[in-house]
C-alpha positions in Angstrom: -84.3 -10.7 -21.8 -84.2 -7.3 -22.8 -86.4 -6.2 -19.6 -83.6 -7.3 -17.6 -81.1 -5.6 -19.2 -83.0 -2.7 -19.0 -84.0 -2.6 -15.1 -79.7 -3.9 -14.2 -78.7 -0.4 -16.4 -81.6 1.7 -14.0 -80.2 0.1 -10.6 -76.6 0.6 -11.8 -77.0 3.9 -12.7 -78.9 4.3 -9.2 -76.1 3.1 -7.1 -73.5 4.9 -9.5 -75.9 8.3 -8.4 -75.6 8.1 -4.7 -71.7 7.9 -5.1 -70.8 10.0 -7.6 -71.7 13.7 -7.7 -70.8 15.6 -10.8 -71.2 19.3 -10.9 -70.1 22.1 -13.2 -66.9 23.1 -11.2 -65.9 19.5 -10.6 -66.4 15.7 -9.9 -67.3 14.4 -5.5 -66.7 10.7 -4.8 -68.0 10.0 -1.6 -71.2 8.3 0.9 -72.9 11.7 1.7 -73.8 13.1 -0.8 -71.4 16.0 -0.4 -70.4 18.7 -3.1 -67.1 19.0 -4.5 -65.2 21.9 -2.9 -65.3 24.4 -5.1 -61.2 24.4 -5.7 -61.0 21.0 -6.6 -61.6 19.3 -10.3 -62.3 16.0 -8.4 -62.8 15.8 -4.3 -62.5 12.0 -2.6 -64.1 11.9 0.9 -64.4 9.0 2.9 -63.5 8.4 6.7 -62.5 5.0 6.1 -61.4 4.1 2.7 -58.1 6.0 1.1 -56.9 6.7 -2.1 -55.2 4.1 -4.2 -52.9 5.2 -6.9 -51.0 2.9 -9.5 -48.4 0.6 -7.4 -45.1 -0.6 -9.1 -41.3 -1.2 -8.2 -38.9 1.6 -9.1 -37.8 -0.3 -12.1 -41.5 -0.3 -13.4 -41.3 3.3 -12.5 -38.2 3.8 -14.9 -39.3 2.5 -17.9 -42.6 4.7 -17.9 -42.0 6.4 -20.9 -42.1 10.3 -20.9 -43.6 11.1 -17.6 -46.4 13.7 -17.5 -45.3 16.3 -14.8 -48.0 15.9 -11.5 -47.9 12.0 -12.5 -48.3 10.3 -9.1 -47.4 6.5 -8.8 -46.7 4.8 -5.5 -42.7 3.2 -5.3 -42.7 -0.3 -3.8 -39.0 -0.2 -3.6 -39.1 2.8 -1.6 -42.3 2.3 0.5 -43.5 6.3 -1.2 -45.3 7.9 -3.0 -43.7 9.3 -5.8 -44.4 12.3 -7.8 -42.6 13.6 -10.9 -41.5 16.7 -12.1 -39.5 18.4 -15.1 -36.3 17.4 -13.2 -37.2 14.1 -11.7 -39.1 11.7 -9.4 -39.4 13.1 -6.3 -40.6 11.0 -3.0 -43.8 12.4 -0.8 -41.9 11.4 2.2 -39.2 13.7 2.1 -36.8 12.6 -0.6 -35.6 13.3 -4.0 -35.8 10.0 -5.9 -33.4 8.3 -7.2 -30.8 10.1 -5.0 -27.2 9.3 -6.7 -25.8 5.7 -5.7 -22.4 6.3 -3.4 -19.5 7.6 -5.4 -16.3 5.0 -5.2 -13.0 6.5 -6.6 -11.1 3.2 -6.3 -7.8 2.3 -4.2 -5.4 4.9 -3.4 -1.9 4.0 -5.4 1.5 4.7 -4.1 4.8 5.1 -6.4 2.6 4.4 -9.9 5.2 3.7 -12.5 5.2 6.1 -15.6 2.7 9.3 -15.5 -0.3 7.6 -16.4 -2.8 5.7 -14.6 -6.1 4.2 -15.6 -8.7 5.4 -12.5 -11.1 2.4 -10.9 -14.1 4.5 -10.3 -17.4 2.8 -9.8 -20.1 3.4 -13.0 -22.5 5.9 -12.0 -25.8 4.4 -13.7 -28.2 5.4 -16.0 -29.6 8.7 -15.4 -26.3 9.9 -13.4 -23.5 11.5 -13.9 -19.8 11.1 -12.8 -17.1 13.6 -12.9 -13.7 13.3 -12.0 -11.0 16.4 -10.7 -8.1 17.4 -8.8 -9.6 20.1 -6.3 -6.4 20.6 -5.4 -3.5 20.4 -7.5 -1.0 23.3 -6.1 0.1 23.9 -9.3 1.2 20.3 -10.2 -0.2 19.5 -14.2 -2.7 16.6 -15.2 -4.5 16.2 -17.2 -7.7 13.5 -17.9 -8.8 11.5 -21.0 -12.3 11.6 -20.3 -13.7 13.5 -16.6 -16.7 11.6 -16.9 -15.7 7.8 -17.5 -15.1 6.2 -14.1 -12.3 4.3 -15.9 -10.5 7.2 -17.5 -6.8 7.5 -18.0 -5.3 10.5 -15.5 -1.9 12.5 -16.3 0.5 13.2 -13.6 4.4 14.4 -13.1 7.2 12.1 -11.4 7.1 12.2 -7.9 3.6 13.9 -7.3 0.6 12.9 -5.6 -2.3 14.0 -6.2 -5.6 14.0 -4.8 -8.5 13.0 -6.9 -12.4 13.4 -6.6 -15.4 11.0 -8.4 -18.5 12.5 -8.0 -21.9 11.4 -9.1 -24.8 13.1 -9.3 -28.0 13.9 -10.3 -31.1 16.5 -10.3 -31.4 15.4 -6.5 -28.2 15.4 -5.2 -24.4 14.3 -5.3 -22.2 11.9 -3.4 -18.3 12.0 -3.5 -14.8 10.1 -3.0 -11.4 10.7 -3.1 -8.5 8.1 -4.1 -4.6 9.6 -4.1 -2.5 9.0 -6.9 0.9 8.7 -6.3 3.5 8.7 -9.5 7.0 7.6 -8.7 10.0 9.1 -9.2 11.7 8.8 -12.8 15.1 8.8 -10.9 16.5 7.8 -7.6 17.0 11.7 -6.2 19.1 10.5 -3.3 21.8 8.0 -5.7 22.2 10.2 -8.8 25.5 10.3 -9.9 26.6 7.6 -7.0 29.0 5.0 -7.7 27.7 1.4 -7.3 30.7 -1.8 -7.4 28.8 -4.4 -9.5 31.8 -6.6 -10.0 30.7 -10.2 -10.8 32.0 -12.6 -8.4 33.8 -14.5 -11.4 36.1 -12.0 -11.3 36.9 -12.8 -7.5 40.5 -15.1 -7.2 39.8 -18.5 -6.4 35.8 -18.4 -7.0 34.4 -21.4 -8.7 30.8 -21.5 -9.4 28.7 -24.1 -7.7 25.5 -22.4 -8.6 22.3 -23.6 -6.4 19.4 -23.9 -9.0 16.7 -23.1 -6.1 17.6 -19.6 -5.9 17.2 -18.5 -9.7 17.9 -14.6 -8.6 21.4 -15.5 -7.6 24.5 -17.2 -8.9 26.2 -19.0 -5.8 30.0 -19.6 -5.9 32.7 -21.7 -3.6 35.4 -19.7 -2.6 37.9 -21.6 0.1 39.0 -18.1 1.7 35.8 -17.4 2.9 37.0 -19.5 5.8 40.1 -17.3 6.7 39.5 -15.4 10.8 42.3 -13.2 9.2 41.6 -9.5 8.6 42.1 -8.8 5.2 41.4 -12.5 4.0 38.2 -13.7 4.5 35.2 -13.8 6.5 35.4 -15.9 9.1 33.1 -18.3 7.8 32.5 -22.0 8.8 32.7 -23.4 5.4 33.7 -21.7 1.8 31.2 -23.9 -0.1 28.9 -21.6 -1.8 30.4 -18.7 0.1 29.6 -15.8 -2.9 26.4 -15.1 -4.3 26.0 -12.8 -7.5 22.9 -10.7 -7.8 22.4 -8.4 -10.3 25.9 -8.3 -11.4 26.5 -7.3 -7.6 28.9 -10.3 -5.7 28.3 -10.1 -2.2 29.4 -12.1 0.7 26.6 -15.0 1.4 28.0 -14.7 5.0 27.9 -12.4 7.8 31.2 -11.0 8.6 32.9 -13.0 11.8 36.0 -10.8 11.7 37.9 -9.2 14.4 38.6 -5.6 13.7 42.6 -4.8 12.9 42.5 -1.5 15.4 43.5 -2.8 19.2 40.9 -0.5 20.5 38.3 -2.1 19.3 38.6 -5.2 21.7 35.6 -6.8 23.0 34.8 -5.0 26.1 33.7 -6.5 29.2 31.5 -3.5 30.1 27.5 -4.8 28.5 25.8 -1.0 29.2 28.0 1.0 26.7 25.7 4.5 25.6 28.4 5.4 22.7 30.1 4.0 20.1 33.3 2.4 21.3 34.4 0.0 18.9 32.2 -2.8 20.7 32.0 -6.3 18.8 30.9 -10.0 20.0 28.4 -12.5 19.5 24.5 -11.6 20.2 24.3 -13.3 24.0 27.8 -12.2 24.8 29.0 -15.9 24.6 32.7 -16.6 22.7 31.0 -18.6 19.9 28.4 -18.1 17.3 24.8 -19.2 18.0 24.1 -20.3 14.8 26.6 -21.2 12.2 27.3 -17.9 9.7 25.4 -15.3 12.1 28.8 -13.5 12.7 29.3 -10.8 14.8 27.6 -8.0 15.9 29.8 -4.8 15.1 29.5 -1.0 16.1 29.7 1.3 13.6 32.9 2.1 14.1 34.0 -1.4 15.1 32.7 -2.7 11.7 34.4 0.1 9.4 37.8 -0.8 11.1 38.1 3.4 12.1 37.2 4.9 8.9 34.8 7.3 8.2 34.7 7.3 4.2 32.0 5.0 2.0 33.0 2.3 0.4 35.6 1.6 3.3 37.1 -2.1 3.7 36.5 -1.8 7.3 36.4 -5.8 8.4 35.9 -7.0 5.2 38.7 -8.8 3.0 41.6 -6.8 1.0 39.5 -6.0 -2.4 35.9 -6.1 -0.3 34.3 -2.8 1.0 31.3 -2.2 3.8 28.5 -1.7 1.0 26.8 2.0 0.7 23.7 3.0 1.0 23.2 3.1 -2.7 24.5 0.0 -3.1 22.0 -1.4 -1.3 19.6 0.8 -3.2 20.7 -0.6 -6.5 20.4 -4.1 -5.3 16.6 -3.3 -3.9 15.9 -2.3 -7.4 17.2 -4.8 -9.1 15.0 -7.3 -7.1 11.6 -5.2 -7.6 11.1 -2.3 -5.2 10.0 1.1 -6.6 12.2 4.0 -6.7 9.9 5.8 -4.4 10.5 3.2 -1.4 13.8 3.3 -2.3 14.6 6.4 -1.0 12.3 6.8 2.1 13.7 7.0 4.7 13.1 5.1 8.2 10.1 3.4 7.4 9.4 -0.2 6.2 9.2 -0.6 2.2 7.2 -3.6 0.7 6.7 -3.4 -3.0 8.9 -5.5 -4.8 8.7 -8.1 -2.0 12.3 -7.5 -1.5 12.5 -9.0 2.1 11.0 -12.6 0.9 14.0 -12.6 -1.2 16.5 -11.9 0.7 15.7 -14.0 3.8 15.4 -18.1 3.9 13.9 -17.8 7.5 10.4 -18.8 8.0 7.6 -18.6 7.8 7.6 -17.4 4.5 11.5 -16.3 3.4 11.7 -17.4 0.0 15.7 -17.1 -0.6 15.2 -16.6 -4.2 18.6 -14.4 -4.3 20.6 -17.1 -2.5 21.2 -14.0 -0.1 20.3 -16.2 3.0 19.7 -13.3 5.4 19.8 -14.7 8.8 17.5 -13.2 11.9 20.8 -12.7 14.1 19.4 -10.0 16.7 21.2 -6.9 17.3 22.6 -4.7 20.1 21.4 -1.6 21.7 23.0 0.5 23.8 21.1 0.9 27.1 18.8 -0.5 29.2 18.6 -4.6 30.3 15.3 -6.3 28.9 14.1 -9.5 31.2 13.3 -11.8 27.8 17.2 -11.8 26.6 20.4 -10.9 27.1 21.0 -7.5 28.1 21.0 -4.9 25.4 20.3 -7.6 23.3 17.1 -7.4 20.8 15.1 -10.0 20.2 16.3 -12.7 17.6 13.8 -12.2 15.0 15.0 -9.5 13.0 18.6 -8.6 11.2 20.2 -5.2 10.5 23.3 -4.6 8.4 25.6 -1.4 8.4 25.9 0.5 5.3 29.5 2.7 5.0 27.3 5.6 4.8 26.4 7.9 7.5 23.7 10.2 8.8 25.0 13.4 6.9 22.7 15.4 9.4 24.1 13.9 13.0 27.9 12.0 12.5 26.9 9.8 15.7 24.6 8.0 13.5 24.6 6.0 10.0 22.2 4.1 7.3 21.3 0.9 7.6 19.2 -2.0 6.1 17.0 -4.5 8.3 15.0 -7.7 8.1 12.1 -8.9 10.1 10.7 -12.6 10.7 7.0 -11.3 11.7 4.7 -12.3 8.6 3.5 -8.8 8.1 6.8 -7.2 7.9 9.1 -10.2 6.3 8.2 -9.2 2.5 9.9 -5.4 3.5 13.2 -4.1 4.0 13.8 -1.5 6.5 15.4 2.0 5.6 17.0 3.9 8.3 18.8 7.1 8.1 19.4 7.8 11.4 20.7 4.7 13.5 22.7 5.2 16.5 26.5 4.0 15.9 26.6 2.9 19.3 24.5 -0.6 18.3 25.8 -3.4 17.5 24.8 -4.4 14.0 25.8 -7.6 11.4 28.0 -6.7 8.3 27.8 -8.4 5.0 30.9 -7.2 2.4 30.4 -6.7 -1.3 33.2 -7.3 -3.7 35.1 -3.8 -5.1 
């Protein structure tokens, strides 16, 4: 037993020789016989066999604990050969490794409430860094809890935006995003110091309340002159039954206006292609009755306020009742959710609050909460003949209402309010500054 031992050791040792070559300067693996080179500690040759260092996934990789510098291992998760150095693992194949996941600084945010918000940046990961800033702040202060938590809380001023930057890096590289922060205004700019009627409807003669408990934004009241075609007495409507409606504090008419204007000029013309303001007022298709009961009349500007020029004028409404103001119609869009930053912008649709839903019962998707019951009446334009409906008649799937209030830049113009049907646009109300008096718009009164 022991001679075999002994002869396995010699042949080992044998075939161990005609592989292995170790000299003084260094160590030669290899089939020929060959010396090291001279410049290496230990010199591999073959010309059909290759090198085969330790193989493991990047997470094996990361939890080798203290990394010698030079340590080779090869990165399954990569498909490379990795090497590391005093700054990190770096790939064979051309790249630094781990380069920095991409940086996500979250949803942009438009009219934040307040002067805070907390950021919604993504968490960089162990072994990376993330850094929030404003690289450009134009002089605007902030401020941040904490640059380099994703989640940190970030400082503003009312009615600033600013643009932010989360960045994450590493010893191989950095990757970025921007979010904008938008803070709202801490006052409405455009209605300080305005004077809003917020009359409850209680207070209106003859109102008795006959509240409808499926609109729990608005109290709804029966008032009998509603029905009056007289100037000065009522609206025109077809019934008085729930004729009011209170919303915050605020009693408006629940019906479009149906009233002929007092001013003999203002008679319906005959002429359908009218460029100007004229007085022009009639039903949407020109016929002599409503299309739909309540729709009223369509009313240019000047037509609707009766002649006057001044805010808060009675124009076709009853003795007591006024064309509302822009403001007024600000204050109500508050009241019912929307930001004071899409409050005042101008000619552009404003969704936050949800405001349109609210006001509208038309569907697909008008809630009516307010008891406002907007109806999609159409409008008029002023030129041109469309081959879909009546001439200079818009399509019936959107409303607009005159405010008393006009442009202050161009006098042929004035503010009003619309409401669409489409099911992108019917949550919004529509703010514009600048509408040509020559259309033909609906009115709805609000009490004095």
């Amino acid at each position: 037993m022991k001679i075999f031992k002994y002869n396995f050791l010699i042949i080992a040792l044998m075939i161990f020789q005609n592989q292995v070559f170790a000299q003084q300067e260094g160590v030669s693996i290899n089939e020929d016989g060959a010396i090291p080179h001279e410049s290496a500690i230990l010199d591999i040759k073959s010309d059909n066999r290759g090198f085969l260092p330790p193989r493991m996934t990047e997470a094996q990789r990361n939890m080798i604990s203290a990394p010698a510098r030079g340590l080779v291992i090869f990165n399954t998760t990569t498909n490379c050969t990795n090497i590391y150095s005093s700054s990190g693992w770096y790939e064979i194949c051309g790249d630094c490794t781990p380069l920095p996941p991409d940086a996500d600084a979250g949803p942009n945010q438009q009219y934040v409430p307040g002067t805070s918000f907390t950021l919604d940046g993504n968490n960089p990961g162990s072994g990376f860094t993330g850094t929030w800033s404003v690289p450009w702040s134009f002089g605007n202060p902030f401020s941040f809890d904490d640059v380099n938590d994703p989640n940190t809380v970030f400082y503003g001023e009312p009615g600033t935006s600013y643009s932010l930057q989360w960045e994450i890096s590493n010893a191989c590289g950095s990757t970025t995003d921007f979010v904008t922060i938008s803070f709202d205004y801490d006052t409405n700019v455009v209605c300080g110091g305005a004077i809003v009627s917020t009359t409850p409807c209680s207070d209106v003669p003859g109102a008795v309340l006959n509240d409808d408990p499926s609109t729990p934004l608005g109290i709804e009241y029966d008032w009998a002159d509603a029905t009056s075609d007289v100037h000065g007495v009522g609206f025109g409507a077809t019934t008085g039954t729930r004729a009011l409606v209170e919303i915050a504090g605020q009693c408006w008419a629940r019906f479009n206006s149906n009233i002929f204007p007092t001013d003999s000029a203002f008679a319906s013309p005959s002429d359908h292609d009218l460029g100007s303001d004229v007085g022009w007022h009639g039903y949407w298709d020109y016929s002599t009755t409503e299309n739909f009961p309540n729709e009223g009349r369509l009313y240019q500007w000047s037509a609707a306020m009766n002649g006057e020029t001044t805010e808060k004028a009675q124009g076709v409404c009853p003795d007591g009742w006024h064309i509302p103001t822009d403001c007024e119609w600000m204050y109500l869009e508050d009241a019912l959710g929307m930001s004071i930053g899409h409050q005042i912008q101008e000619n552009n649709w404003r969704h936050s609050g949800e405001v349109g839903l609210k006001l509208s019962d038309d569907s697909p998707n008008g809630l009516n909460s307010t008891g406002f019951t907007a109806l999609m009446t159409g409008f008029r334009l002023t030129v041109g003949c469309g081959s879909t409906f009546p001439c200079n008649m818009a399509d019936q799937n959107t409303t607009r209402y005159w405010t008393s209030t006009e442009n202050p830049s161009n006098s042929n113009q004035a503010v009003r309010r619309g409401l669409h049907q489409g099911t992108t646009l019917q949550d919004a109300v529509y703010r514009r500054v600048g509408e040509t008096k020559g259309h033909g718009l609906s009115v709805r009164c609000l009490k004095d």
